[in-house]
C-alpha positions as CSV (number, residue, x, y, z in Angstrom):
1,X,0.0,0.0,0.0
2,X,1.6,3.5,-0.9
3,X,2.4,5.8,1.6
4,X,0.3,8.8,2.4
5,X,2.2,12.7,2.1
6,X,0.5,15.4,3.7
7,X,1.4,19.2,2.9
8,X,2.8,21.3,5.7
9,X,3.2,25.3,5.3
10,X,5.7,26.9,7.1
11,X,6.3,30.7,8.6
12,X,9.6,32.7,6.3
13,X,12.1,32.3,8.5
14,X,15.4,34.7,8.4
15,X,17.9,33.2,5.6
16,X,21.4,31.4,7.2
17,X,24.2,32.0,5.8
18,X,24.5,29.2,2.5
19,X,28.6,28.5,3.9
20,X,26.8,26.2,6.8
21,X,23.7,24.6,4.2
22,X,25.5,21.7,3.7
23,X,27.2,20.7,7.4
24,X,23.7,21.7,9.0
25,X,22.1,19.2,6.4
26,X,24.2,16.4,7.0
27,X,23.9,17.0,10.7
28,X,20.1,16.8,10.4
29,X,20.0,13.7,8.6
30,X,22.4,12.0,10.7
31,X,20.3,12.8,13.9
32,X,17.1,11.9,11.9
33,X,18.7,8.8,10.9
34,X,16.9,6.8,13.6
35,X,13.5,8.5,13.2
36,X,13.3,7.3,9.8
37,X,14.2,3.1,10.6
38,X,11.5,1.1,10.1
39,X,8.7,0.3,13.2
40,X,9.6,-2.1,15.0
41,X,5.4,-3.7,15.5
42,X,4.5,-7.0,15.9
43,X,1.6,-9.0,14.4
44,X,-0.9,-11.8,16.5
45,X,-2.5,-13.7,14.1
46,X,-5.7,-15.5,16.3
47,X,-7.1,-18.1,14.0
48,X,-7.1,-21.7,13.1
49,X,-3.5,-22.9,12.7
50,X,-4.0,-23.5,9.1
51,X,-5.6,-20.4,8.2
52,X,-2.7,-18.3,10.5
53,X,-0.2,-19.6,8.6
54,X,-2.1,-18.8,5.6
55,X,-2.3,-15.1,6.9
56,X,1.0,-14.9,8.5
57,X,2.7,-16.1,4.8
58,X,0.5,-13.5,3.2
59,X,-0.9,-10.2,4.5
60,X,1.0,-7.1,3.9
61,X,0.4,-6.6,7.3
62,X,3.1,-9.6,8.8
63,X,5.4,-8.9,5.6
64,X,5.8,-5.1,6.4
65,X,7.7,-6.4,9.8
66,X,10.8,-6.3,7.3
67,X,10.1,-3.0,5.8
68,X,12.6,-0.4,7.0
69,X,10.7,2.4,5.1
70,X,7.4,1.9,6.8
71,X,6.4,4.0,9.4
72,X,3.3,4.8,11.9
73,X,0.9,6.4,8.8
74,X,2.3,3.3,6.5
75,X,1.2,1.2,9.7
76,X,-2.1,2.5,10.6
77,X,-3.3,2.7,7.0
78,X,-2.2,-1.8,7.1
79,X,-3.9,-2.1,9.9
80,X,-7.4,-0.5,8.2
81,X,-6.6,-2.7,5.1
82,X,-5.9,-5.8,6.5
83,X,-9.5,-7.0,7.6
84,X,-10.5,-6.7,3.4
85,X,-7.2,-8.3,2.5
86,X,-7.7,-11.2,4.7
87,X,-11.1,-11.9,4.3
88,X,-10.1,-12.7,0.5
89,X,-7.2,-14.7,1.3
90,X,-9.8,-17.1,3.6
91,X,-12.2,-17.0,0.7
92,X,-9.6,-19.2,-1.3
93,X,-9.6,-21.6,1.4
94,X,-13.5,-21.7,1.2
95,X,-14.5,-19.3,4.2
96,X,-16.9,-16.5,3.1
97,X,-18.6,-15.4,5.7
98,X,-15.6,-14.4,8.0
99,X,-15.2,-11.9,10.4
100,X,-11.6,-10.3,10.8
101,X,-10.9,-7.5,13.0
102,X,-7.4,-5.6,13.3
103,X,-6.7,-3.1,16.3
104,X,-3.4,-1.7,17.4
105,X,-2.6,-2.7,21.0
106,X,0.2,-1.0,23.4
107,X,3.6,-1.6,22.9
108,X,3.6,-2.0,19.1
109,X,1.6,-4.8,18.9
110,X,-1.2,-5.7,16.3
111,X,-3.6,-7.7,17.0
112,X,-6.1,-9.8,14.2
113,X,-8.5,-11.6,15.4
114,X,-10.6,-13.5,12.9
115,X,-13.6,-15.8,13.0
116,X,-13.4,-18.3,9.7
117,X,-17.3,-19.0,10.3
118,X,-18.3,-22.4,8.1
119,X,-16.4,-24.2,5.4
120,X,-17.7,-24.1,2.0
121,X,-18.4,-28.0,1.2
122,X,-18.1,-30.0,-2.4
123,X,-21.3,-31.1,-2.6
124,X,-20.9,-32.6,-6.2
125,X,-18.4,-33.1,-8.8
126,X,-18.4,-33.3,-12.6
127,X,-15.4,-34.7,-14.2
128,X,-15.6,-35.6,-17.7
129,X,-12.7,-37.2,-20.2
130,X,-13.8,-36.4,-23.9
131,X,-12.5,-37.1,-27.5
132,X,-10.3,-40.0,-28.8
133,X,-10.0,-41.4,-25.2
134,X,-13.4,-42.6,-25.1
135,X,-12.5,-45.0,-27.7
136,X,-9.4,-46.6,-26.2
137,X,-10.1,-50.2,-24.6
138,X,-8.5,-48.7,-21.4
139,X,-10.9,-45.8,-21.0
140,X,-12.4,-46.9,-17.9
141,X,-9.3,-47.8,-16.1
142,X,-7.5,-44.6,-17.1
143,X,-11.0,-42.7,-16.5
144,X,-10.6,-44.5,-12.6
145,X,-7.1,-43.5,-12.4
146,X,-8.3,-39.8,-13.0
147,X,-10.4,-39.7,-9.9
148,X,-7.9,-40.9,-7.7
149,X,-5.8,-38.0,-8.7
150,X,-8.8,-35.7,-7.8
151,X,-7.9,-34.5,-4.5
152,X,-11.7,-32.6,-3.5
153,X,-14.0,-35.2,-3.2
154,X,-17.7,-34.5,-2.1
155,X,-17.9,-33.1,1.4
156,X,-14.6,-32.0,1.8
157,X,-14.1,-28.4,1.9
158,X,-13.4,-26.2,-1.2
159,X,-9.8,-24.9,-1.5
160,X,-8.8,-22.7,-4.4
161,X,-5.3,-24.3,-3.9
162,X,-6.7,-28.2,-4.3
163,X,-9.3,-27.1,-7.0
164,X,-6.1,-25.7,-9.2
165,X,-3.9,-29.1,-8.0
166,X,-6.8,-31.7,-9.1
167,X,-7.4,-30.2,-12.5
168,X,-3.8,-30.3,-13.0
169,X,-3.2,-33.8,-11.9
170,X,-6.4,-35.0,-14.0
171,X,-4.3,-33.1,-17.2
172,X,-1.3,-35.0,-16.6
173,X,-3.1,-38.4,-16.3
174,X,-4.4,-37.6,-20.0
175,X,-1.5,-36.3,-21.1
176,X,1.2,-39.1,-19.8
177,X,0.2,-42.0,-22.4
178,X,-0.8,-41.7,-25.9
179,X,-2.7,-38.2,-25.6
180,X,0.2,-35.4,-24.8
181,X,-1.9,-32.8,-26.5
182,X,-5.1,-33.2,-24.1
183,X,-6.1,-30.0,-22.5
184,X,-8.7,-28.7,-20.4
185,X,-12.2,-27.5,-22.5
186,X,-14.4,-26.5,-19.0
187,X,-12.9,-26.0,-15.8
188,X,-16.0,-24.2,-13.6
189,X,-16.7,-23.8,-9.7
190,X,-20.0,-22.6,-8.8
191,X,-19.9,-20.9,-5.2
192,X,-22.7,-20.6,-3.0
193,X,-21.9,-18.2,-0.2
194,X,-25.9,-18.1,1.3
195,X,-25.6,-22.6,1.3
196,X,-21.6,-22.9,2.0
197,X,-21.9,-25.5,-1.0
198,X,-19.8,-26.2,-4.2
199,X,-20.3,-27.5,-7.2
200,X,-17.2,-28.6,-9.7
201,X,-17.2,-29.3,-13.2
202,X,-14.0,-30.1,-15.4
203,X,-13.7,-31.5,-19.0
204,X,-10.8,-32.2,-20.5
205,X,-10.7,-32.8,-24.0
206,X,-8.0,-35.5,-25.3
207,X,-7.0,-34.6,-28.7
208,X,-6.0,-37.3,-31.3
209,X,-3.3,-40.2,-30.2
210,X,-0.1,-39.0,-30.6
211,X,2.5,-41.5,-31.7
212,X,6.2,-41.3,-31.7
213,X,8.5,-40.8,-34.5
214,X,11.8,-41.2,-35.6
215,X,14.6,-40.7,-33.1
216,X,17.3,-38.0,-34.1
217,X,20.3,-37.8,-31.8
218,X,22.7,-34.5,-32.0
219,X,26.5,-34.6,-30.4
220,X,27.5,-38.4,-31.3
221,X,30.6,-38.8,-32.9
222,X,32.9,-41.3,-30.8
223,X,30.4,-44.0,-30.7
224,X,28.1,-45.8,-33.3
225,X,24.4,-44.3,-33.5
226,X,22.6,-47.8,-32.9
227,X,24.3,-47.6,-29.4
228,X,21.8,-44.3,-28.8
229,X,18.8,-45.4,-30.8
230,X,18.8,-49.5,-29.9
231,X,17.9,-48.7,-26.2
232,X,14.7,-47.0,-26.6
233,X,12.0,-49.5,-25.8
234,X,10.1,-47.9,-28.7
235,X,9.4,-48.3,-32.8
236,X,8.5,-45.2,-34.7
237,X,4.7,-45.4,-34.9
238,X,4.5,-46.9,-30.9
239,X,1.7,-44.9,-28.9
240,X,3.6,-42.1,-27.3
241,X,4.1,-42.9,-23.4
242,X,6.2,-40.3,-21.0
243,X,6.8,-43.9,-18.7
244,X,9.1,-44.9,-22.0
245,X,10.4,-41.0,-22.9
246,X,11.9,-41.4,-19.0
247,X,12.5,-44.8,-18.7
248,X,14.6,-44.2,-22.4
249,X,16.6,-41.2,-20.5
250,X,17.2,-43.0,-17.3
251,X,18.8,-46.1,-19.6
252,X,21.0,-43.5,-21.4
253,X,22.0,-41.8,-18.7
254,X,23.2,-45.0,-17.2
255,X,26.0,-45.7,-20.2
256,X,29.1,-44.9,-19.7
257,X,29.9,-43.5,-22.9
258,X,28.0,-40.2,-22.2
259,X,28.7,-37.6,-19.2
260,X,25.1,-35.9,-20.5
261,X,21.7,-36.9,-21.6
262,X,18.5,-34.8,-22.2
263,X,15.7,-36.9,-24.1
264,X,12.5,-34.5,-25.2
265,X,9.6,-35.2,-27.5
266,X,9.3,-32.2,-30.1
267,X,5.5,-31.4,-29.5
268,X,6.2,-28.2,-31.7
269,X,7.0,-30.5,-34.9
270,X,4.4,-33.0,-35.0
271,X,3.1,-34.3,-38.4
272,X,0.7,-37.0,-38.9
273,X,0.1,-37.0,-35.4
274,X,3.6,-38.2,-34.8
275,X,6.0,-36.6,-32.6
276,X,9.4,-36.6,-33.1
277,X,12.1,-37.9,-30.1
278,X,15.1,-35.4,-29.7
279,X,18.3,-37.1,-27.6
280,X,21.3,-34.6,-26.9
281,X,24.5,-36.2,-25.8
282,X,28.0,-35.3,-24.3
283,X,30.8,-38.0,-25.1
284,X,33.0,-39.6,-23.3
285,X,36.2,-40.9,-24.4
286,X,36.5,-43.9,-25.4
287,X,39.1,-45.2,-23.1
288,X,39.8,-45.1,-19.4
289,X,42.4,-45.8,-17.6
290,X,42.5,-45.9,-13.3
291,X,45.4,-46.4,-11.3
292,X,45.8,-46.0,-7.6
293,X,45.9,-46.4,-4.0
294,X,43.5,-48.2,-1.7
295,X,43.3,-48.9,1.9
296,X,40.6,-51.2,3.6
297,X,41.0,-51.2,7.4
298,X,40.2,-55.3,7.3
299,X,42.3,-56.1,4.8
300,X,44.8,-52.9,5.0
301,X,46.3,-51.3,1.8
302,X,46.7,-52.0,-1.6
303,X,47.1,-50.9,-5.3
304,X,44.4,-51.0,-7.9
305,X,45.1,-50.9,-12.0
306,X,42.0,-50.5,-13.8
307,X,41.3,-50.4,-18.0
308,X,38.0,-49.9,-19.9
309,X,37.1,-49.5,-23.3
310,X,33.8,-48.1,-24.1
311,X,33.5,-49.0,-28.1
312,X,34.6,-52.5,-28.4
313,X,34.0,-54.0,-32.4
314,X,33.1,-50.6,-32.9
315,X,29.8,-51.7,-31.8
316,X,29.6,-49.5,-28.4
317,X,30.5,-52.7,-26.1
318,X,32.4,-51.8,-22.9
319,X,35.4,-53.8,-22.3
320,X,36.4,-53.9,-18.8
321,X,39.7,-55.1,-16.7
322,X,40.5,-54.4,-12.8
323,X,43.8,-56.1,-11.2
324,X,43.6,-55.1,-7.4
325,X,46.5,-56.5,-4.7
326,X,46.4,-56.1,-1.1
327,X,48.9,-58.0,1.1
328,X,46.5,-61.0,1.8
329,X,44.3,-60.5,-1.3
330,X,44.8,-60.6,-5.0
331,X,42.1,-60.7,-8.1
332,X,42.3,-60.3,-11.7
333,X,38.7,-59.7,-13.4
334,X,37.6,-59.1,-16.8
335,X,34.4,-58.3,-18.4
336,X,32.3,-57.6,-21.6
337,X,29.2,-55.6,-21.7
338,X,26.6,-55.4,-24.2
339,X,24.0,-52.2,-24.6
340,X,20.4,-52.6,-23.1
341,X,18.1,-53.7,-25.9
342,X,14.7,-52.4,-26.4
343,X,13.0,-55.2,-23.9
344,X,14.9,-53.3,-21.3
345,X,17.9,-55.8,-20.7
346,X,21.3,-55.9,-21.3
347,X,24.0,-58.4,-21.0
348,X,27.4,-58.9,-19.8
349,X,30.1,-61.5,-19.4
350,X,32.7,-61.8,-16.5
351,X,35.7,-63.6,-15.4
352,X,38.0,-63.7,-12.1
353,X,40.6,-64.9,-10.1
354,X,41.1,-64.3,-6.7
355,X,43.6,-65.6,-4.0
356,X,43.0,-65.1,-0.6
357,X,44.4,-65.7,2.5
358,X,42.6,-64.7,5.4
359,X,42.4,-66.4,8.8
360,X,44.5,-69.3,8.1
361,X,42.0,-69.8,4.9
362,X,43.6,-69.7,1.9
363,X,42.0,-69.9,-1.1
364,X,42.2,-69.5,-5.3
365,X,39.4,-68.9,-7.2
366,X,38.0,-68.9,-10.8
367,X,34.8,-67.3,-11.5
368,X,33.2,-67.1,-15.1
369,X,29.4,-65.9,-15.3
370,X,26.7,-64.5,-18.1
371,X,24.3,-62.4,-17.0
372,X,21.1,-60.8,-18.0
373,X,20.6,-57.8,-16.5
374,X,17.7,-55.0,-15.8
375,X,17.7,-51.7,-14.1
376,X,14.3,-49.7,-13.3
377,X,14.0,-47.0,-11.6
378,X,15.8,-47.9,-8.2
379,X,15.6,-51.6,-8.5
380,X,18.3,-53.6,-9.9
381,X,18.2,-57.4,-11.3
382,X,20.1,-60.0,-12.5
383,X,20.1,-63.5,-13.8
384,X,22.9,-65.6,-14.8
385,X,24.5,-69.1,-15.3
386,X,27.7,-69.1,-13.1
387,X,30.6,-71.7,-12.9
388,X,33.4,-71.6,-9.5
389,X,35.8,-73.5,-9.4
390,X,38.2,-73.6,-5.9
391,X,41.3,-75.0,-4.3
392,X,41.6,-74.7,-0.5
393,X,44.1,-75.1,2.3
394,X,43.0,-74.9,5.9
395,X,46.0,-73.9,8.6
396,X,48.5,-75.4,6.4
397,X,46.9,-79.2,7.0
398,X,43.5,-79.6,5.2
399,X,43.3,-79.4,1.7
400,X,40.4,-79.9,-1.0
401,X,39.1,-78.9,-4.7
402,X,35.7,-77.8,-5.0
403,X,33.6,-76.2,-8.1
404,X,30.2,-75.7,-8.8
405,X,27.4,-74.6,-11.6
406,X,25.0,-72.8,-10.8
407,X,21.9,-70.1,-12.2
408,X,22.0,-67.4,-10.1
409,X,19.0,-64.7,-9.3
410,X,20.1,-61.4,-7.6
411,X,17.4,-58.4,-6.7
412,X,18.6,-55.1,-5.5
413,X,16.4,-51.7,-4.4
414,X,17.8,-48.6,-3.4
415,X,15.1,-46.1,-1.8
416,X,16.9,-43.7,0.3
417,X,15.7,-39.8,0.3
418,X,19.7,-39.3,-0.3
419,X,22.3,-41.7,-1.4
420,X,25.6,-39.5,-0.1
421,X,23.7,-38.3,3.4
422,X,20.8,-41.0,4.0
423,X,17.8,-39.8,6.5
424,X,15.2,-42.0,5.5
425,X,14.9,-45.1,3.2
426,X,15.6,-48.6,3.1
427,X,18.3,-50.6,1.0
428,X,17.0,-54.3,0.3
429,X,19.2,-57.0,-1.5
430,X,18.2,-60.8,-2.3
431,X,20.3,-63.5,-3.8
432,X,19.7,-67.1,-4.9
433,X,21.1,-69.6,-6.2
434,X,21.2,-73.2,-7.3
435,X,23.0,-75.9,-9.0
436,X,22.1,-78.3,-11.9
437,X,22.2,-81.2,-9.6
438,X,25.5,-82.9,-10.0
439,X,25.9,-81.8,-13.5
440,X,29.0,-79.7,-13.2
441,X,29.0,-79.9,-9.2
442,X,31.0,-81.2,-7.3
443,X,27.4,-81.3,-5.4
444,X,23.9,-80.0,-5.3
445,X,23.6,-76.7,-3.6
446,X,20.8,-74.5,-3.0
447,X,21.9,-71.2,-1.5
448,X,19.7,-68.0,-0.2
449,X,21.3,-64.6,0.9
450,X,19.5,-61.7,1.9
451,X,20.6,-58.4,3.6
452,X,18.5,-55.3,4.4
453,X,19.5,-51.5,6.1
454,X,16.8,-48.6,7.3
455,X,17.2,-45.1,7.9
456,X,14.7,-43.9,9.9
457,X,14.8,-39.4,10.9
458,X,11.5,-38.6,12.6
459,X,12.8,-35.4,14.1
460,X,16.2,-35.0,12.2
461,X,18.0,-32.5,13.5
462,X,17.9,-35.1,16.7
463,X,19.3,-37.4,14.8
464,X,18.7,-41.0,12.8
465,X,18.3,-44.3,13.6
466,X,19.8,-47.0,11.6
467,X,19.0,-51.2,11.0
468,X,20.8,-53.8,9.5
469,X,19.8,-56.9,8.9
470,X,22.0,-60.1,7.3
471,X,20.6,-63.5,6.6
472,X,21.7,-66.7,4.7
473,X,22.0,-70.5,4.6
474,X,23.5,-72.9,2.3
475,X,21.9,-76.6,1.3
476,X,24.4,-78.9,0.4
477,X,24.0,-82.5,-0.4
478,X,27.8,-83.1,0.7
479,X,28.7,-80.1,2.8
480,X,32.4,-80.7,2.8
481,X,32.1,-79.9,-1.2
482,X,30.7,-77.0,-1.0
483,X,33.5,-74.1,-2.2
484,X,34.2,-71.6,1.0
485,X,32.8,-68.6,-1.2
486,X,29.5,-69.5,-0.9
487,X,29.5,-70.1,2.7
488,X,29.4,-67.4,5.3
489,X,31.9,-65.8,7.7
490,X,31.5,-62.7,9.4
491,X,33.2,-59.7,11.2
492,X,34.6,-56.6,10.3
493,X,32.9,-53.1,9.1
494,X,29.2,-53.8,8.0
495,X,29.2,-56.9,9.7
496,X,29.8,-57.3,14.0
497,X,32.4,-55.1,14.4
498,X,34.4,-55.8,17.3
499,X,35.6,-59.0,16.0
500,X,38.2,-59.0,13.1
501,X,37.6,-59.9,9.6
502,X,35.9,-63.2,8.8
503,X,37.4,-64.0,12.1
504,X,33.3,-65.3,13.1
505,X,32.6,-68.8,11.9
506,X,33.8,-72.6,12.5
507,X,37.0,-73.7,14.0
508,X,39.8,-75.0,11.6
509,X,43.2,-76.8,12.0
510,X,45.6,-74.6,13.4
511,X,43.4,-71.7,14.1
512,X,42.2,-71.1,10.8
513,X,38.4,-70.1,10.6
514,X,36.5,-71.6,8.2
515,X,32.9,-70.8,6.7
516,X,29.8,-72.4,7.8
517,X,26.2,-73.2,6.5
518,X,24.6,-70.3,8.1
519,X,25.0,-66.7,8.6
520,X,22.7,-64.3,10.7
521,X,24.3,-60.4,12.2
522,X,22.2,-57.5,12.8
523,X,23.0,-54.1,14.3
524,X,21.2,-50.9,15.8
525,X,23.0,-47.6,15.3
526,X,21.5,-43.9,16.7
527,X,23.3,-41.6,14.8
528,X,23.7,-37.7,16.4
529,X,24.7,-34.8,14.4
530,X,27.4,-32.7,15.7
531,X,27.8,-30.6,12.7
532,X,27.3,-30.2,9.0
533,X,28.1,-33.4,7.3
534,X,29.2,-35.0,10.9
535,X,27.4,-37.6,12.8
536,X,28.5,-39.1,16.4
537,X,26.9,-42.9,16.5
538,X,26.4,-45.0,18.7
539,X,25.8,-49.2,18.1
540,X,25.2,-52.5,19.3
541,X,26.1,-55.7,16.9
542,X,25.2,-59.0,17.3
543,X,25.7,-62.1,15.2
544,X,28.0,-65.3,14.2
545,X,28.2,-68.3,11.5
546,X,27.5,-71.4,12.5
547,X,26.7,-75.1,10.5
548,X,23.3,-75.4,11.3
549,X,20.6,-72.9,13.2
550,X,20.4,-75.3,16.2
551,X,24.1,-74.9,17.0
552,X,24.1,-71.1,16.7
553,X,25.5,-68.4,19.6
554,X,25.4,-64.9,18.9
555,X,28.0,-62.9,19.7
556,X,27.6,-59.2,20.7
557,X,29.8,-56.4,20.4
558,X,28.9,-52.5,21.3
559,X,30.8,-49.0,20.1
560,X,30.8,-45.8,19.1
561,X,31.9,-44.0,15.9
562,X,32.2,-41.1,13.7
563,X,30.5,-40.5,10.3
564,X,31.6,-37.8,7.6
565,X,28.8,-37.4,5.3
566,X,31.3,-36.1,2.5
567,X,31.0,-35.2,-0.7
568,X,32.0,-38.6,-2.6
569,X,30.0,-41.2,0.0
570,X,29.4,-41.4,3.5
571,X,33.3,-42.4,5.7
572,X,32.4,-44.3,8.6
573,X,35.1,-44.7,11.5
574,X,34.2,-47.3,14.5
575,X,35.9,-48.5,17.6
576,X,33.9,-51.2,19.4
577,X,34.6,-53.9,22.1
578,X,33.9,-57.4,21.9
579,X,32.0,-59.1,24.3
580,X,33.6,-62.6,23.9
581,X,37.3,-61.2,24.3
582,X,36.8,-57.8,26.0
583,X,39.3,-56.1,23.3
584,X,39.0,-52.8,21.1
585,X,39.2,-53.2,17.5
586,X,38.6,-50.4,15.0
587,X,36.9,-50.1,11.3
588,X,37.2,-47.8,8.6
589,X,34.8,-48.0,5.7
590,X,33.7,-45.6,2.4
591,X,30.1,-45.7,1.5
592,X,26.7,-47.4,2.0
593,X,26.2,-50.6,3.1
594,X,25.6,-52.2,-0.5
């Protein structure tokens, strides 16, 4: 609201001398420097605690707090306006027969009072899906799905806010699959102030079914232009769906021969009721190469060589090889990707050898594997047909050979509210596996693995709670031929900390731990924030490996830590104590839990 200027006439007065104009001026505006600061008022709001908020967020009245112009004629002329001003604002929420009144009190302070008198209720509601639609064999499940998208139903009240948010949401249901040119044809609320009663009434109109086109892509040069176009899961002439447009983004974004994607339909270009598909890419190179340093505080440090190559055959495969060599552990792995297809899937093909000695265990394995593979959203799956094949020697006494064939299912979901600095969420994981009998076994396993986590913040800034769960067992028809890397051990970071790496499972020759049958650890952590990016925690774990369930002890260990939510993944640093031994041992880990 402007400010209101009143004249004022003044007497002649003697002239001063014009040699002290200027030092008398800046002496009068420095002593009228405070006068002229804004009020300093304050505003009570006494209403409903939806409808204050609505006021507080709103009036002129509670924004001119911050004003440092305003002063007492700017303030009493708010004050008259703000009854008027508010009474509108409650009419969006549905109120029209309210009673706001506004006086100043003593000391500054502004008092609205307002009584919202009755809600103005739905009382019926038209909602109507015309054109091309009505002719689709889906129409009455998509015609069901727009309802549940209507947020006023009939006797809630009327809100301008939901009345706006329910004809949207009712667009985008049209809009999403095969009609992105619908577009609301009637959109009416009839307001009865003398009944408190609302009627609705929306149409939107379809418009013809839009297909998609062809696919042109813009910045590829490095890599072939199958490698872009082969992973939409979509023919020119498919009914246009925003699920596919996304789904057709999320794949590209996901290949590592691009640092950018940006997939858009070109609704301004469409022709025979086709719409073109626009992809924009940023290359990578073609090759990478990683060398460095790692350090793992179960295993301790080591040096990692990495190579990939991102256009094998020219064909936009991704070649892949990682040596890593720690003091107790060695592996050399290869692999071969292939590009998702349009069913969603892609493939791959791996290879490995690993040496190991840990706990008196030693052990060399081979690995070989191919696997079909699908990514949605935040789930991740897998199946494959996997062969192992592993020597053994136990505490320098016991040796054996082992292998095994086997298909292989594997389900992972990640559905945290942040992957770097997780509040709230859960990450699951599932694998299971089986041989073909004895045909390439050295015998007939069954295996089932499953671990879960849970970040829970109901009042963050107190902090969050975290679970972990681990469960697995192993079937065996000769357990002494099973190989040791499908049984379990446990200890270390992510498992009961306290006890040292793989140090939990059954007793070997010579002291040597060796893995057993079944697996079960679990821990409860409070996590306390102490500042920006750091956590104190505080945890309990419990857990061991035994041979069978009937013969298994937990063990318990408690600690307290440090976490760094930094900017590559969250570092975790723990010192807990064991309850079997009494001793401290310490843990170091990068990242989530899987």
């Amino acid at each position: 609201m402007p400010r209101a200027f009143f004249p004022t006439f003044r007497p002649n007065r003697p002239r001063r001398n014009p040699r002290w104009g200027w030092p008398l001026a800046l002496a009068a505006t420095l002593l009228a420097a405070p006068a002229l600061a804004g009020l300093d008022y304050t505003v009570d709001i006494q209403a409903p605690g939806n409808l204050a908020q609505l006021l507080r967020d709103n009036l002129e009245l509670a924004s001119g707090q911050q004003d440092p112009d305003i002063d007492q004629a700017w303030l009493d002329a708010l004050v008259k306006g703000a009854p008027d001003e508010a009474k509108k604002l409650l009419e969006t929420e549905g109120y029209f027969h309210a009673r706001v009144e506004a006086s100043q009190e003593a000391g500054k302070r502004v008092l609205l009072k307002v009584e919202p008198g009755p809600a103005t209720l739905i009382s019926d509601v038209t909602i109507r899906l015309d054109g091309p639609i009505r002719q689709q064999d889906d129409y009455q499940q998509r015609f069901a799905q727009a309802l549940e998208a209507w947020a006023l139903p009939l006797g809630a009240p009327y809100r301008q806010e939901d009345w706006e948010a329910s004809k949207r949401a009712v667009l985008r249901k049209a809009q999403a699959d095969r009609f992105p040119k619908a577009r609301i044809v009637k959109s009416e609320a009839r307001l009865d102030p003398a009944t408190n009663r609302a009627t609705l009434d929306v149409t939107v109109d379809s418009g013809p079914l839009i297909r998609f086109g062809r696919i042109k892509v813009n910045g590829l040069q490095r890599y072939p232009w199958p490698l872009v176009t082969g992973q939409a899961d979509f023919n020119n002439g498919s009914p246009y769906s925003q699920d596919k447009l996304l789904s057709y983004q999320s794949a590209l974004e996901q290949s590592p021969q691009f640092s950018s994607v940006i997939v858009s339909a070109d609704f301004d270009h469409i022709v025979d009721d086709k719409v073109p598909v626009t992809v924009d890419v940023k290359e990578l190179p073609r090759q990478k190469v990683e060398l460095g340093l790692t350090y793992d505080s179960d295993i301790g440090p080591g040096a990692r060589l990495g190579y990939d190559h991102y256009n094998i055959f020219r064909r936009g495969y991704t070649g892949s090889m990682l040596m890593d060599w720690k003091r107790d552990q060695q592996s050399l792995s290869f692999g071969l990707g292939f590009p998702r297809q349009r069913d969603g899937y892609s493939h791959s093909i791996t290879s490995s050898f690993k040496s190991e000695n840990v706990q008196g265990l030693k052990t060399n394995t081979l690995d070989a594997g191919a696997w079909r593979l699908r990514s949605r959203g935040n789930i991740e799956s897998r199946l494959g047909l996997e062969f192992l094949k592993e020597s053994e020697d136990a505490g320098g006494v016991q040796s054996r050979e082992t292998h095994v064939t086997q298909l292989v299912y594997g389900w992972t979901q990640r559905a945290v509210d942040d992957p770097m600095r997780p509040r709230d969420g859960y990450l699951l994981d599932g694998r299971l596996s089986g041989s073909l009998g004895l045909l390439g076994s050295s015998t007939s396993i069954v295996r089932a693995y499953g671990r879960a986590v849970a970040y829970w913040s109901p009042f963050p800034k107190y902090g969050t709670l975290v679970g972990r769960l681990e469960l697995g067992q192993v079937w065996a028809k000769e357990g002494a031929q099973v190989p040791t890397a499908l049984l379990f051990r446990a200890g270390g970071a992510n498992s009961v900390r306290g006890y040292d790496y793989q140090s939990l499972g059954l007793a070997g020759p010579n002291g040597s731990v060796l893995g057993g049958r079944v697996v079960a650890t679990g821990s409860i952590e409070y996590q306390i924030p102490i500042r920006p990016a750091w956590y104190f925690a505080l945890f309990t774990d419990a857990g061991n490996v035994a041979d069978s369930w009937q013969g298994f002890q937990p063990v318990h260990a408690n600690g307290v830590g440090v976490r760094w939510m930094s900017p590559v993944a969250p570092l975790s640093f723990d010192i807990a104590k064991a309850e079997s031994d009494g001793k401290l041992r310490w843990n170091l880990s990068l990242g989530l839990a899987f």
